[in-house]
C-alpha positions as CSV (number, residue, x, y, z in Angstrom):
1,X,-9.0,-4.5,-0.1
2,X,-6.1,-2.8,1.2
3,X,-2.6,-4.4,-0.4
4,X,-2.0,-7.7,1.6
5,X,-4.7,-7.7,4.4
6,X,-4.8,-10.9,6.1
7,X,-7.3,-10.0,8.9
8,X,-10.5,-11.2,8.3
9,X,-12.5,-8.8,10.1
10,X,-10.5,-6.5,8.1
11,X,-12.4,-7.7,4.6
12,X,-15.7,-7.0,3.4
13,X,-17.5,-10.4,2.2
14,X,-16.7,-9.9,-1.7
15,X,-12.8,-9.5,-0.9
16,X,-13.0,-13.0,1.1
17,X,-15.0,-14.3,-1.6
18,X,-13.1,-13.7,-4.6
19,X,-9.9,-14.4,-2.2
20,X,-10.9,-18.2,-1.8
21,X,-12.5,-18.4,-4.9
22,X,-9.5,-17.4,-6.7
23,X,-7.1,-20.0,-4.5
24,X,-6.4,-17.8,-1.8
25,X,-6.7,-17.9,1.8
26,X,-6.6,-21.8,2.0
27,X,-5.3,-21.3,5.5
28,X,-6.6,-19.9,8.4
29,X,-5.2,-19.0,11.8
30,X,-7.7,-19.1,14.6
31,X,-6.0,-16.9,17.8
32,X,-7.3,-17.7,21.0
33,X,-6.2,-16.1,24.3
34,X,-7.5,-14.3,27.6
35,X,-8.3,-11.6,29.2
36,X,-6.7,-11.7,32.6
37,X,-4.5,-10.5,35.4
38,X,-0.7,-10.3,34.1
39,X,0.8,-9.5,37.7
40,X,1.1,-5.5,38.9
41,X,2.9,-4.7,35.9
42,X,1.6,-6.2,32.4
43,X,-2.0,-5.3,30.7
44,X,-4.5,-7.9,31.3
45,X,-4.7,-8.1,27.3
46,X,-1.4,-9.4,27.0
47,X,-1.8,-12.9,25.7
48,X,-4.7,-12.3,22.7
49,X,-2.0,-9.0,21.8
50,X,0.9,-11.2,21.6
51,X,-0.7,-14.1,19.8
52,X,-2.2,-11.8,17.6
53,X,1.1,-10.3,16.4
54,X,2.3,-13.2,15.6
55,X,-0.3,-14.4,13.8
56,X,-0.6,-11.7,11.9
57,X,3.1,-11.0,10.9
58,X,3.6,-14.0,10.0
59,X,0.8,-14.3,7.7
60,X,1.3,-10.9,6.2
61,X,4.7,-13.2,5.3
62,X,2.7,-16.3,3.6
63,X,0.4,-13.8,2.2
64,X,-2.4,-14.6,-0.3
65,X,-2.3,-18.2,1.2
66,X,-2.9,-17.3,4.8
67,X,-5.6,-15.9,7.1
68,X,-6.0,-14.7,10.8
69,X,-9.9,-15.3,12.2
70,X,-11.1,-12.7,14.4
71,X,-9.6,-13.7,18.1
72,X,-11.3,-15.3,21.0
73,X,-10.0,-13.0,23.7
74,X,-11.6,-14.7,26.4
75,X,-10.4,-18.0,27.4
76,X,-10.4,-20.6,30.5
77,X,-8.7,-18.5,33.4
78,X,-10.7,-19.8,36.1
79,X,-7.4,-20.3,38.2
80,X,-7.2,-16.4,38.1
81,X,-10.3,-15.4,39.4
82,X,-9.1,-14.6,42.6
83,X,-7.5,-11.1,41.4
84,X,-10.1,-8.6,40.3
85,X,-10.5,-8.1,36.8
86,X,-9.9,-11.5,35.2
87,X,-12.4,-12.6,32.7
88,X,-12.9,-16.2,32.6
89,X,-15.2,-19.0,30.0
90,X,-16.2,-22.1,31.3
91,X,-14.8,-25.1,29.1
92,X,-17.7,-26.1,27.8
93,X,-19.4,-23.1,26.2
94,X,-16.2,-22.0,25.5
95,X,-15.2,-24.9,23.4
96,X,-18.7,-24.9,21.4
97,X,-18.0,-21.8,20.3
98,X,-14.3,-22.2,19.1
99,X,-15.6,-25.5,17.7
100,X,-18.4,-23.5,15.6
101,X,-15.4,-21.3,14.3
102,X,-13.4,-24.3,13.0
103,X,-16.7,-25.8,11.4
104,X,-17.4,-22.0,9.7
105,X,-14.0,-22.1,8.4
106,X,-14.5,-25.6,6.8
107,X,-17.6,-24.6,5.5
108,X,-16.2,-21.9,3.7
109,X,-13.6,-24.2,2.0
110,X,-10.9,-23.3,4.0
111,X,-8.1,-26.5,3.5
112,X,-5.8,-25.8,6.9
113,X,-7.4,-24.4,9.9
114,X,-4.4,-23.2,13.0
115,X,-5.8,-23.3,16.6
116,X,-3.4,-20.8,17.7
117,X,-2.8,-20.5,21.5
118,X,-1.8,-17.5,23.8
119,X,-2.4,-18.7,27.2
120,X,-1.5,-21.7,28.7
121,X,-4.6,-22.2,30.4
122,X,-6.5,-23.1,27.3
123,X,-4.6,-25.7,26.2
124,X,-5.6,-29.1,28.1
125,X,-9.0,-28.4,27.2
126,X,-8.8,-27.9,23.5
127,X,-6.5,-31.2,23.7
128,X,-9.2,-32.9,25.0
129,X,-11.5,-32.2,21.7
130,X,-9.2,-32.0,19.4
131,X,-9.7,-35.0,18.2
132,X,-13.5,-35.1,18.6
133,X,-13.1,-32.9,15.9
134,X,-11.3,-34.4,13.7
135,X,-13.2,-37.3,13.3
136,X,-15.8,-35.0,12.8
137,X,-13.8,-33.8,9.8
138,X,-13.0,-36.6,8.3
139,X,-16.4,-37.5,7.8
140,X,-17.9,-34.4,7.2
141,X,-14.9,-32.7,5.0
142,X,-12.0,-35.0,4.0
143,X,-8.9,-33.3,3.6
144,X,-9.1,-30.4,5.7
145,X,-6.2,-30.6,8.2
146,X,-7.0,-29.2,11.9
147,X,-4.0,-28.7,14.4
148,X,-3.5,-26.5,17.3
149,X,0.1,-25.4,19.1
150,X,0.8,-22.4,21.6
151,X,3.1,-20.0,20.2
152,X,6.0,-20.2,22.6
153,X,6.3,-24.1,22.2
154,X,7.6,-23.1,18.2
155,X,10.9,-21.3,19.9
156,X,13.9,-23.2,20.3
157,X,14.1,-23.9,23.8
158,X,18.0,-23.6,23.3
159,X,17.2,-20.1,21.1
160,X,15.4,-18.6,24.5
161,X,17.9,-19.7,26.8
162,X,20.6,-17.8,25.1
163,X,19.0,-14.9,25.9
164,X,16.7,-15.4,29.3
165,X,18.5,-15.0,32.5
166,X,15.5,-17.6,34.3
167,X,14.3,-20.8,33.1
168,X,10.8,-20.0,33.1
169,X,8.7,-20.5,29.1
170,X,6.8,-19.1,29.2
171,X,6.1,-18.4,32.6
172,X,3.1,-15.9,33.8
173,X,4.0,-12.3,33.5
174,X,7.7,-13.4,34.2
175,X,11.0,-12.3,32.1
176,X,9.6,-13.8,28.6
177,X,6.4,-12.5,28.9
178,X,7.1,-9.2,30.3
179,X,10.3,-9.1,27.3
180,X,7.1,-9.4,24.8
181,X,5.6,-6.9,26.3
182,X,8.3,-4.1,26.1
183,X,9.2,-4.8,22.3
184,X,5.7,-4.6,21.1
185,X,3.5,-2.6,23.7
186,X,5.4,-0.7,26.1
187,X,2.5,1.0,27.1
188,X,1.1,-1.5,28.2
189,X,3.6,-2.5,31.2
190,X,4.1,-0.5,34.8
191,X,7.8,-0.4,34.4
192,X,7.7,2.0,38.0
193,X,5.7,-0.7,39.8
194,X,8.4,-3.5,38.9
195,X,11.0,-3.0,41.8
196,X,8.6,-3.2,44.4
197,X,7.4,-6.6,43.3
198,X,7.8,-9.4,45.1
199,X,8.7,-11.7,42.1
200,X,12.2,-10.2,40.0
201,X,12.2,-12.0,37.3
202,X,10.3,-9.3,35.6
203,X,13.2,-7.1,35.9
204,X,15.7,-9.3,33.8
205,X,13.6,-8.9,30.7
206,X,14.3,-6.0,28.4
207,X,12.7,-4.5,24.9
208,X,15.8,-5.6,23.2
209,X,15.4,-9.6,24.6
210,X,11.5,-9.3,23.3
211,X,12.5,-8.1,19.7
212,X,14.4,-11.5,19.4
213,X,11.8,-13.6,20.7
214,X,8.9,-12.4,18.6
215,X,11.2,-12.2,15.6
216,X,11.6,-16.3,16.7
217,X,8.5,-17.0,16.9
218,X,6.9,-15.2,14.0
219,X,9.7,-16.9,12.0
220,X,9.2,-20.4,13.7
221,X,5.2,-19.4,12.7
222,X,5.7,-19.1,9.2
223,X,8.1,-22.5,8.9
224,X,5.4,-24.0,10.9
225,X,2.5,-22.8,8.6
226,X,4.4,-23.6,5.3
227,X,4.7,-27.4,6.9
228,X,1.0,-27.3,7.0
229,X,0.8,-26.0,3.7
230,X,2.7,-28.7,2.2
231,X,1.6,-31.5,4.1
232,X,4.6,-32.0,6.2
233,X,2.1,-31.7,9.1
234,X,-0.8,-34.2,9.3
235,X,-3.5,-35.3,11.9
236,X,-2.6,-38.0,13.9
237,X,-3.8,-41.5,12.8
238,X,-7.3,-41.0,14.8
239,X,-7.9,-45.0,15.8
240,X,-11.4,-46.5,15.7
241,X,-12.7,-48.4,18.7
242,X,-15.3,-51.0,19.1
């Protein structure tokens, strides 16, 4: 296995194998994201290529104890459909299978298990299973610890606002987004089309504003992860009723 992969697509079975067997990997980072409309100007991949970054980096910092599933890249964009191109999941199915990936994981003997979140449309529904799930867990494997968080909620509000000229986190395709976008993929956003946009807070952001934020949050990742690691992070007290 190549020196510190944490990708799990990335490893054959036997490197996974002896990985866990041998104490690794007791934590695993499950992205989820979309595939949708970003405005005129940003790649419709840009949530599941942020998210994934992230993820990665800052596993590639925790590594052997961490690993990144491979990403759901479609998520629940319904509220998008109406420009061409969007790809969207309906809840349901959509949550069966991201619930089938936490159970893998389990099964496998993974200890922590990271719902990590790119777009902001997948997050009320995931919160209203989450804890379906873990009573499922408890029963089924005591002592695995499920949580889920979007990436931009781990940056200091204050942090970003030192920086941002709007007061939009994350916004849609707006100054943090489209900041993200210039430090990691510039190729993926229409810099000529921004002028003639209608919305301007694109045009505040700049490469040099993105670098900070994904430095944040991959740092704010890692602090997070360690928590879960240590058991500074818990499931909620799930209560019982008759």
């Amino acid at each position: 296995m190549p020196d510190q992969e944490v990708m799990l697509a990335k490893m054959t079975r036997r490197e996974f194998r002896e990985g866990i067997e041998g104490g690794k990997f007791s934590t695993a980072v499950i992205c989820v994201a979309s595939n949708e409309q970003h405005s005129e100007h940003l790649a419709m991949e840009h949530d599941l290529a942020s998210v994934v970054h992230i993820a990665r980096e800052a596993a590639k910092r925790l590594y052997p104890q961490v690993v990144v599933t491979a990403p759901m890249a479609v998520g629940i964009s319904e509220h998008h459909m109406h420009h061409k191109g969007t790809i969207s999941a309906r809840p349901g199915g959509w949550l069966a299978v991201l619930g089938d990936v936490v159970e893998s994981l389990m099964r496998h003997g993974v200890k922590n298990i990271l719902v990590f979140n790119g777009h902001g449309g997948n997050t009320l529904p995931i919160m209203g299973v989450i804890d379906q799930w873990r009573y499922s867990l408890k029963s089924n494997a005591p002592g695995v610890n499920l949580q889920f968080c979007s990436y931009w909620d781990l940056i200091p509000r204050d942090f970003l606002l030192k920086y941002m000229e709007t007061d939009v986190i994350p916004g849609h395709a707006k100054e943090f987004e489209t900041a993200i976008g210039l430090a990691l993929f510039p190729e993926n956003v229409r810099k000529e089309v921004m002028p003639a946009m209608t919305d301007k807070d694109p045009l505040k952001a700049t490469a040099e504003k993105g670098r900070l934020f994904v430095e944040e949050a991959v740092r704010q990742t890692v602090e997070y992860l360690k928590k879960l690691m240590d058991g500074q992070i818990q499931m909620p007290e799930l209560k019982y009723f008759p």
